[in-house]
ROBA-310348 format. One line per 2 residues: their letters; for each residue x, y, z of N, C-alpha, C, CB. Coordinates in steps of 0.05 Angstrom, whole numbers, plus 32768, in hexadecimal, padded with zeros to 4 digits. Glycine has a CB too. Layout:
BEGIN
A) X/Y/Z/X/Y/Z/X/Y/Z/X/Y/Z  ...
// end
This chain:
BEGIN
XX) 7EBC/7F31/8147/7EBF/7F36/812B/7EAC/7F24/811A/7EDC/7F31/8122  7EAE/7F0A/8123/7E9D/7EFC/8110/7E81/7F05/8117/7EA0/7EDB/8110
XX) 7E70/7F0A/8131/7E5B/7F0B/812B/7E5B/7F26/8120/7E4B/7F03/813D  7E60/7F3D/8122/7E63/7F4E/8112/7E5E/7F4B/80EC/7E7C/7F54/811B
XX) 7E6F/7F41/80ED/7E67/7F2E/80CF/7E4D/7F1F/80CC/7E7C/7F16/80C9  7E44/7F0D/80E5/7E2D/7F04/80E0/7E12/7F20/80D9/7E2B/7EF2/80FB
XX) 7E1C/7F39/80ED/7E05/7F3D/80F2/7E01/7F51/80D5/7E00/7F49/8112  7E14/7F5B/80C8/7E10/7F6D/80A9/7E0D/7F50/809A/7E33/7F86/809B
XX) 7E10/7F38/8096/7E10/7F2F/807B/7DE6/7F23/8083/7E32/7F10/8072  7DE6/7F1E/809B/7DBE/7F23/80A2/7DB2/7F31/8096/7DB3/7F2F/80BC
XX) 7DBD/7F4C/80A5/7DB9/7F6D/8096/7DB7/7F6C/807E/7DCF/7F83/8098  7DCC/7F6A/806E/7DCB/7F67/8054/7DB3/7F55/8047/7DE4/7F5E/804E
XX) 7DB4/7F44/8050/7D99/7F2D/8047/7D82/7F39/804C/7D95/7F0F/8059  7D7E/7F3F/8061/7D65/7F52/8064/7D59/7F6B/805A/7D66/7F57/8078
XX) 7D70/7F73/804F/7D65/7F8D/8047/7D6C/7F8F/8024/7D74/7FA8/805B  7D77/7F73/8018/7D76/7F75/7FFE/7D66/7F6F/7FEB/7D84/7F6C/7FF9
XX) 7D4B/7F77/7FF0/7D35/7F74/7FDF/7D28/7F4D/7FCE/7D43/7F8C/7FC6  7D2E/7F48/7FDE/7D2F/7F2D/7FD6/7D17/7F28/7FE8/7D4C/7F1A/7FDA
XX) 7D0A/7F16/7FE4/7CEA/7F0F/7FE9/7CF1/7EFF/800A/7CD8/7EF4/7FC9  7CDA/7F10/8015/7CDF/7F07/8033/7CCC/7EF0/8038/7CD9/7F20/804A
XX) 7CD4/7ED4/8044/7CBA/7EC0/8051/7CBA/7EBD/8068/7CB7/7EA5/804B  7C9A/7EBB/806D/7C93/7EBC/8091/7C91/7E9F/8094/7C72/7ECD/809D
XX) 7C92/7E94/80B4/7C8F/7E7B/80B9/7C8B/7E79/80D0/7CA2/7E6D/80B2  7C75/7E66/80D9/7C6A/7E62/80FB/7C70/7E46/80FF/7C46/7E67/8102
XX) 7C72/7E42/811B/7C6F/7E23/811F/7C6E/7E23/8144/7C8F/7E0D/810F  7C6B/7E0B/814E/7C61/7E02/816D/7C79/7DEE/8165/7C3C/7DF4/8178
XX) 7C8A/7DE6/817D/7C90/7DC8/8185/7C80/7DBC/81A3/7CB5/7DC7/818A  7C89/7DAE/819D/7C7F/7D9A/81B9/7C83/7DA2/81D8/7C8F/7D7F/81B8
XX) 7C99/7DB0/81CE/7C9C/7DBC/81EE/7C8C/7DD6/81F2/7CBE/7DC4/81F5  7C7C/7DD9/81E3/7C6E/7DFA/81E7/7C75/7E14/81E3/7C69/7E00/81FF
XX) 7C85/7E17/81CB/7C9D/7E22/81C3/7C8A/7E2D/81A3/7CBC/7E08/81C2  7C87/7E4B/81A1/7C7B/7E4E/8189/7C8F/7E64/8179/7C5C/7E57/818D
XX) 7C91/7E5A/8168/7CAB/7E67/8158/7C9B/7E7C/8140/7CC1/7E49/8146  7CAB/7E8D/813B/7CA5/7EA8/8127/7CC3/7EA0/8114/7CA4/7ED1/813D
XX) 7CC3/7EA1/80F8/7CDE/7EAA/80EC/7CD6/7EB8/80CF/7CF5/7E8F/80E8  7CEE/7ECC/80CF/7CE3/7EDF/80B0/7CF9/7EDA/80AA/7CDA/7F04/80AC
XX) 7CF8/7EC7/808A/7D0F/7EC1/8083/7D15/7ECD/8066/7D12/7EA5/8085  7D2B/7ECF/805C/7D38/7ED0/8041/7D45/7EC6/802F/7D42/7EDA/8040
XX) 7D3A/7EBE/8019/7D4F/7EA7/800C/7D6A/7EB1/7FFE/7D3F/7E95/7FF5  7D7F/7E98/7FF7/7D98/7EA7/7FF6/7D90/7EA2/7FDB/7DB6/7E9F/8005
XX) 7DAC/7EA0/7FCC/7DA7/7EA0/7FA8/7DA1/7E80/7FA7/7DC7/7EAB/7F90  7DB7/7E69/7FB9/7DA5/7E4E/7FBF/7D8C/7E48/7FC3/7DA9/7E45/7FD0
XX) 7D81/7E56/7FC5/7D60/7E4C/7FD0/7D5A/7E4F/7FEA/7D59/7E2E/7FCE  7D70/7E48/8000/7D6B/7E44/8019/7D6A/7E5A/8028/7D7C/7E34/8022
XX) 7D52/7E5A/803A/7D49/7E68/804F/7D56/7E75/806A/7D3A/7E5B/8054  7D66/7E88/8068/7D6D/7E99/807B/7D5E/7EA1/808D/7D76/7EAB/8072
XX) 7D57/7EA2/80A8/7D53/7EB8/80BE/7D5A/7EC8/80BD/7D59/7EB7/80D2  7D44/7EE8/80BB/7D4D/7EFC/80BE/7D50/7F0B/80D9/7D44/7F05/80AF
XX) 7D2D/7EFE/80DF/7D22/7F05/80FE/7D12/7EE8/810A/7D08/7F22/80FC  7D15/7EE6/811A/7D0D/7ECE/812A/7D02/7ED1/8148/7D25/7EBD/812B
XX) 7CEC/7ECC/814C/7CE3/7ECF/816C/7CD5/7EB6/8174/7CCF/7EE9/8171  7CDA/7EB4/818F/7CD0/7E9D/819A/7CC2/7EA1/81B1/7CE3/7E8B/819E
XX) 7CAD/7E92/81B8/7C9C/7E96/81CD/7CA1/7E81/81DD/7C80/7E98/81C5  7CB0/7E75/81F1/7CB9/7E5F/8201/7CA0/7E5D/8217/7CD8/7E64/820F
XX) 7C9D/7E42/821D/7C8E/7E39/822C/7C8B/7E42/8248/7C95/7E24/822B  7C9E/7E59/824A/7CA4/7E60/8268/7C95/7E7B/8266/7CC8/7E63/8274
XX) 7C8F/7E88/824F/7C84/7E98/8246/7C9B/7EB8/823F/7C6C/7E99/825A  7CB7/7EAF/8239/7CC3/7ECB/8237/7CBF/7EC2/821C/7CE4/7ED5/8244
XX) 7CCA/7EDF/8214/7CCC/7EE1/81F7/7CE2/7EEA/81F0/7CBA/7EEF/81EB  7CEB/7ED9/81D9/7D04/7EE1/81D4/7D05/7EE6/81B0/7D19/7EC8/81E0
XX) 7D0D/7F00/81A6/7D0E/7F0B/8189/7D29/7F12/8182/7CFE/7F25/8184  7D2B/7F06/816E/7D48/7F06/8165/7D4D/7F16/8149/7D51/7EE8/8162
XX) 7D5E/7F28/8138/7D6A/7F2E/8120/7D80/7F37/811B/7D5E/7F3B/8117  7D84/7F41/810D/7DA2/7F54/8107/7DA4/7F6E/8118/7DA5/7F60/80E6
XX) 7D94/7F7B/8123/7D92/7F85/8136/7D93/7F7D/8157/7D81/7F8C/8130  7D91/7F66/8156/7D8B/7F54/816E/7D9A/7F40/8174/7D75/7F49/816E
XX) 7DB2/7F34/816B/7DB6/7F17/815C/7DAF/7F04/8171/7DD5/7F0F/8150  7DB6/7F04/8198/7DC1/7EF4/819D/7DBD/7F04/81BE/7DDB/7EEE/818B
XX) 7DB5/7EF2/81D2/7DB6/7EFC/81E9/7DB6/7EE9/81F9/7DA4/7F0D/81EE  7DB8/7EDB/8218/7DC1/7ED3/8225/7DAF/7EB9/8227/7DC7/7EE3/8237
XX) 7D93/7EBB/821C/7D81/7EA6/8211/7D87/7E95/81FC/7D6C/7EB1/8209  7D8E/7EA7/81E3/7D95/7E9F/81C9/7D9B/7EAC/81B3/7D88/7E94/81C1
XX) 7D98/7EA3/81A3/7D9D/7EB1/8187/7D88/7EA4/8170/7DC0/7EAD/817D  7D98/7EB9/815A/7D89/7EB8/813C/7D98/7EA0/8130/7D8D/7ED6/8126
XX) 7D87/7E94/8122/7D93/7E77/811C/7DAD/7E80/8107/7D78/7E5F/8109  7DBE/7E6C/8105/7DD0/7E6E/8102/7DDA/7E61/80DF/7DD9/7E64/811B
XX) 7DC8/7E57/80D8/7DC4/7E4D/80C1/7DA7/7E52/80B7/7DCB/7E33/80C3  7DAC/7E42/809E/7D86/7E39/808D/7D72/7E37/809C/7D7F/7E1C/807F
XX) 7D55/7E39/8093/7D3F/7E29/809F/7D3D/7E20/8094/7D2C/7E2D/80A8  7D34/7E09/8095/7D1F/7DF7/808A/7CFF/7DEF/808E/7D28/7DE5/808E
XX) 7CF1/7E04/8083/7CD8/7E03/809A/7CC7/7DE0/8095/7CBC/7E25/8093  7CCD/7DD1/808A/7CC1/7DB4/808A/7CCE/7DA7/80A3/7CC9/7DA2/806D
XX) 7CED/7DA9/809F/7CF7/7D9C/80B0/7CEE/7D9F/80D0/7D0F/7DA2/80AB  7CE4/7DBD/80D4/7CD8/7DBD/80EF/7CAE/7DC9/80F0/7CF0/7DD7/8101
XX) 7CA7/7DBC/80D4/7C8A/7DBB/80D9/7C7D/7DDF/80D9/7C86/7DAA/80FA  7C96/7DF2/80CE/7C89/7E05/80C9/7C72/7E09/80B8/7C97/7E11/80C4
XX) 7C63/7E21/80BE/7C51/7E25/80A8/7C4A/7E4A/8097/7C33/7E18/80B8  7C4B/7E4C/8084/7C58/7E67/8080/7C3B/7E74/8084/7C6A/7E6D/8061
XX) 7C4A/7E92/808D/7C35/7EAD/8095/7C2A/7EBF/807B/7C48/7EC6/80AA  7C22/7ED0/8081/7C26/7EE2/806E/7C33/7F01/8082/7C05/7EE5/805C
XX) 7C34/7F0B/8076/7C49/7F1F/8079/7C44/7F2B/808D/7C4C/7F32/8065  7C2C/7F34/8089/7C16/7F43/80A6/7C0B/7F2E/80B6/7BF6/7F54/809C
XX) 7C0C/7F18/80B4/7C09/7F06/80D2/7C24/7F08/80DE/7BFF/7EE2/80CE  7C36/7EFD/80D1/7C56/7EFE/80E0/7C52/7F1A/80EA/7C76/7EFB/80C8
XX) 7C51/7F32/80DD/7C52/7F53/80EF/7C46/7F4C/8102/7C43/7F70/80E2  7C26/7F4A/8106/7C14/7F42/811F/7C1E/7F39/8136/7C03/7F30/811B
XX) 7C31/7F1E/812D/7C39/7F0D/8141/7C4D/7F1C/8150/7C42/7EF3/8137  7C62/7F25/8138/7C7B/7F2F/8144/7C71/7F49/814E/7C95/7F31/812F
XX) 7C68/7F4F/814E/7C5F/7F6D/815C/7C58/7F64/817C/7C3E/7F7E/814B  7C3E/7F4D/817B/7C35/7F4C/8192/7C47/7F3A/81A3/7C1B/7F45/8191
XX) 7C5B/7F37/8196/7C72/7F27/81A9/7C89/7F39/81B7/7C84/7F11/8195  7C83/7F56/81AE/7C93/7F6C/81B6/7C96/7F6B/81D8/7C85/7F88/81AB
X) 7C76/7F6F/81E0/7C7C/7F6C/81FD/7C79/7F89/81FE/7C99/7F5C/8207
// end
C-alpha cells in the first residue's frame, strides 16, 4: 500500500507541469549517476527518474514506473545535488544519457 502511494504521489510530481532539473555526477567508486528531478512547493528536489551506471557495469533505471528492484530503488527523499558534487544537464543531454543507458 505504501509504496503504491509512493509510486502516484512521484507520478503526480512528474507529470505536474512544474519545471523539471537534470543532474550528473561520478563517485569514487566508479559509480555515474543520472537524476531528473522536481521541485516541491519547498524548493527541494525530488527524483523522478534516476539511473545508475555501477562499476560492475549493470545498469540500473529507476521511476514511477520502475520504483524499486532487487538492486535498488528511486531515492526515497530530496536531492541535494551539492551535497553529492552533482552538476546539472540540460534536458537533451539527460535524454542522451538516459536513452543510451537503456541497454
Amino acid at each position: 500500500m505504501l509504496r503504491d502511494q509512493r509510486k502516484a504521489a512521484i507520478r503526480a510530481l512528474d507529470e505536474s507541469g512544474r519545471p523539471h532539473r537534470y543532474w550528473h555526477g561520478t563517485d569514487g567508486d566508479g559509480h555515474i549517476w543520472l537524476f531528473e528531478t522536481v521541485a516541491d512547493d519547498g524548493g527541494e528536489y525530488w527524483p523522478v527518474r534516476h539511473a545508475e551506471l555501477g562499476a560492475d557495469g549493470v545498469v540500473r533505471r529507476y521511476s514511477w514506473r520502475h520504483i524499486d528492484d532487487e538492486h535498488g530503488f528511486l531515492a526515497e527523499g530530496p536531492l541535494h545535488p551539492d551535497d553529492f558534487g552533482l552538476r546539472p544537464l540540460t534536458a537533451e543531454e539527460f535524454a542522451t544519457l538516459w536513452n543510451a543507458l537503456e541497454g
